[in-house]
N, C-alpha and C positions, 0 to 999 in steps of 0.2 A: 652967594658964592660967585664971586669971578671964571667967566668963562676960560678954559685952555684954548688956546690958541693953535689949532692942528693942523697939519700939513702932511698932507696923504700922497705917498707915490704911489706910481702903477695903475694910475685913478680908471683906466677903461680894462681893466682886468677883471675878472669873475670879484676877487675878494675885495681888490680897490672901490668898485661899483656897488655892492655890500658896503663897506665901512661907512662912502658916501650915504647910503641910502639910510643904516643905522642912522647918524648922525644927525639926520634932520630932525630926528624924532629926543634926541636926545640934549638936555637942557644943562649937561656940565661941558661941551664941547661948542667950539666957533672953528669954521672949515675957514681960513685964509688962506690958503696955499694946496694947490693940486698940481704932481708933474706926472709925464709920463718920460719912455726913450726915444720919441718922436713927437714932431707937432702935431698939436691938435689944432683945429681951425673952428672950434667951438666952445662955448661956454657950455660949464658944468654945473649945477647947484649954482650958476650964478659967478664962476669962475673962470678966466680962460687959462687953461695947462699950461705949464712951462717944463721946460727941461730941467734937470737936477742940477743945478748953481745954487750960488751963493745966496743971488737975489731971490730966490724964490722961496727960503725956507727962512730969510731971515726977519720975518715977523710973526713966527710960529714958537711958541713954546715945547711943541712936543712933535716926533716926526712918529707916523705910523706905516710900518712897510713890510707886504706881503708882496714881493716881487719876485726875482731870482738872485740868484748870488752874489753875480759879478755888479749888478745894479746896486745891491745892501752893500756893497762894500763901498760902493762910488759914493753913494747918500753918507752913511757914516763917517767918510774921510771926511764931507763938510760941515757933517753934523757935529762932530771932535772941534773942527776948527771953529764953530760959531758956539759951541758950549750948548748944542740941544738935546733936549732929553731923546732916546728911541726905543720904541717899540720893534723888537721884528718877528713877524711871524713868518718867514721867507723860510725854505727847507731845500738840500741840498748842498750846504755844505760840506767843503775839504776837511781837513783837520788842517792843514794850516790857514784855511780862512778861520776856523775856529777860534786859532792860536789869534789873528791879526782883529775879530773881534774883542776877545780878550785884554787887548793893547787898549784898544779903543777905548772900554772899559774903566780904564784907569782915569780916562779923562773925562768920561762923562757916564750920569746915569742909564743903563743898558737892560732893556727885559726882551729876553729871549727866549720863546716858547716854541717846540716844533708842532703843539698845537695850543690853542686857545682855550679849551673848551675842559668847562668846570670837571663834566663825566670823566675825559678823557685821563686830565690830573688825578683821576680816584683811581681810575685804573692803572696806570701807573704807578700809585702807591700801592696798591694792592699789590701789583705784580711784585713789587721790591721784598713786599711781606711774606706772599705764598713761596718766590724763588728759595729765601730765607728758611722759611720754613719745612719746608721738601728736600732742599738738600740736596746734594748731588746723584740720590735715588732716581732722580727724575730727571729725564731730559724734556728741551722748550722749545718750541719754536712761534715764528710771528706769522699771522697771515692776517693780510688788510683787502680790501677792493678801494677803489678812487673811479673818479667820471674817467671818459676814453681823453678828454684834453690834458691831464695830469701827465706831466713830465718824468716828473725822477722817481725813482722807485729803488728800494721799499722807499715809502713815503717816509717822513719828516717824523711824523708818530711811531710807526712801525719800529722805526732805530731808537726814538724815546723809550719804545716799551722793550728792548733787547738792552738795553740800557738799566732798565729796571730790572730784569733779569740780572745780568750781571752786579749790580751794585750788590741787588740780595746775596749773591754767593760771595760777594766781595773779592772780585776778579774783575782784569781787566776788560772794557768793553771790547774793545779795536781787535784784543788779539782770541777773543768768543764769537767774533765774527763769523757765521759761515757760509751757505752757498745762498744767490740771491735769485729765486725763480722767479720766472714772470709769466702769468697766463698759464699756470698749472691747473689743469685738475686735482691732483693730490700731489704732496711732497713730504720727504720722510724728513722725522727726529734725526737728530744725530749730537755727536758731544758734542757740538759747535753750536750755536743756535741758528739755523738756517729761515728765510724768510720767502713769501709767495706773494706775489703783487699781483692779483686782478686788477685790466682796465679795462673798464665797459659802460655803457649810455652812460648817463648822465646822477651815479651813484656817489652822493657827497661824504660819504665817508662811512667804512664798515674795516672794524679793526677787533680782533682776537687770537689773545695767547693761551694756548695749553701745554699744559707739564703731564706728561706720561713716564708713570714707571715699570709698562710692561703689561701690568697689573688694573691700572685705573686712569684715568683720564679726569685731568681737573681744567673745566676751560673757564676763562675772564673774556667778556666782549664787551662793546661797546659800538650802538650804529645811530648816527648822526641824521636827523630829518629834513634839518633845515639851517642852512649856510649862515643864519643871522647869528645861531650861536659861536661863533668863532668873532664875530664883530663885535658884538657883546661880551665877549672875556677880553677881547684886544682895550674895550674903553675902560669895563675893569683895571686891566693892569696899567694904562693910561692915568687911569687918577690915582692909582697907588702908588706910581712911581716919581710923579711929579713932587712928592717932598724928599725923594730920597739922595743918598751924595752919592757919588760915582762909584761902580760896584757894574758887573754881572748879575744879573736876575734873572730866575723864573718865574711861572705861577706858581709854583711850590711855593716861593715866598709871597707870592701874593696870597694864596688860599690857608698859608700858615700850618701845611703839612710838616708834621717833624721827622 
């Protein structure tokens, strides 16, 4: 099988540094292209960084990018204009950067995941089922933990799994939105679904939803050991997507959840 040709942004970032470190070990992937938003004055795997241009991605078949927002957005504008596939596992999204992915979309193959990781896809579908299934008997909320360097909050999963929430009831996400705690000891249920972000050492990921009716308590969790699993679902949906034609993606469609 021919190698894919990959080009990693954000390459001296926690998950850029992972992807890299995945990748050597991994025999469907050839790293030619790594940028960061500043020079780098060193080789990496044997590369040296370039900024996000035209020249740097254009001998890559496929772009993988865990960065921030305003960076995914910049990658994509060129990734559209040179026809490359992308991966993004980036989180923090507007809703109209949503919208301006979506566009994107149209011109080229797109998988977008707020996380990578096969568990966390199950959980989520769980949630879609038990929300479904409980009814509006029961109120829900998110509570995640993330390392102290994580940014935005709720994280990228947390709003995935408020999402699955709402899809189960078959209601809008945006407008079941509700209050978003940060660094709570406890925080209450309410008709909205409300969300608690711990930030603390260096904790790679701990995420759980429960549905209370008063009555009973039904929790879903899911906690993360080790940061390779999110590299390894990114190359997963990396070679899923490379035969596919221009569309929005999940891992849903990659794991073939219905």
């Amino acid at each position: 099988m021919k190698k894919i040709n990959l080009a990693i942004t954000g390459c001296m970032g926690r998950m850029g540094q992972q992807i890299i470190k995945s990748a050597k070990s991994n025999n469907s992937f050839k790293i030619v292209a790594l940028t960061e938003s500043r020079t780098i004055n060193k080789k990496i795997a044997g590369i040296k960084p370039g900024l996000n241009t035209d020249k740097e991605f254009k001998k890559s078949n496929l772009i993988i990018d865990f960065t921030v927002p305003k960076c995914t957005l910049e990658v994509l504008k060129i990734a559209a204009k040179l026809k490359k596939r992308m991966v993004i596992g980036t989180t923090g999204f507007s809703k109209k950067d949503e919208n301006l992915i979506r566009k994107y979309s149209k011109k080229i193959p797109i998988l977008r995941a707020g996380n990578m990781s096969l568990g966390i896809n199950l959980l989520m579908y769980l949630t879609e089922i038990a929300s479904k299934s409980l009814g509006n008997n029961f109120l829900s909320k998110v509570f995640e933990i993330h390392h102290k360097h994580k940014k935005d909050h709720p994280s990228g999963t947390a709003l995935m799994l408020g999402k699955g929430i709402a899809v189960g009831k078959n209601k809008n996400f945006y407008k079941l939105i509700g209050k978003k705690y940060l660094n709570k000891k406890s925080f209450p249920y309410d008709k909205k679904i409300n969300f608690n972000s711990i930030r603390k050492g260096e904790i790679i990921g701990e995420h759980e939803v429960t549905f209370s009716s008063g009555k009973e308590i039904i929790t879903l969790n899911h906690e993360a050991f080790d940061r390779a699993l999110y590299s390894e679902g990114a190359f997963t949906a990396a070679k899923w997507l490379i035969n596919k034609k221009p569309g929005l993606y999940s891992m849903r469609d990659v794991l073939n959840f219905k």
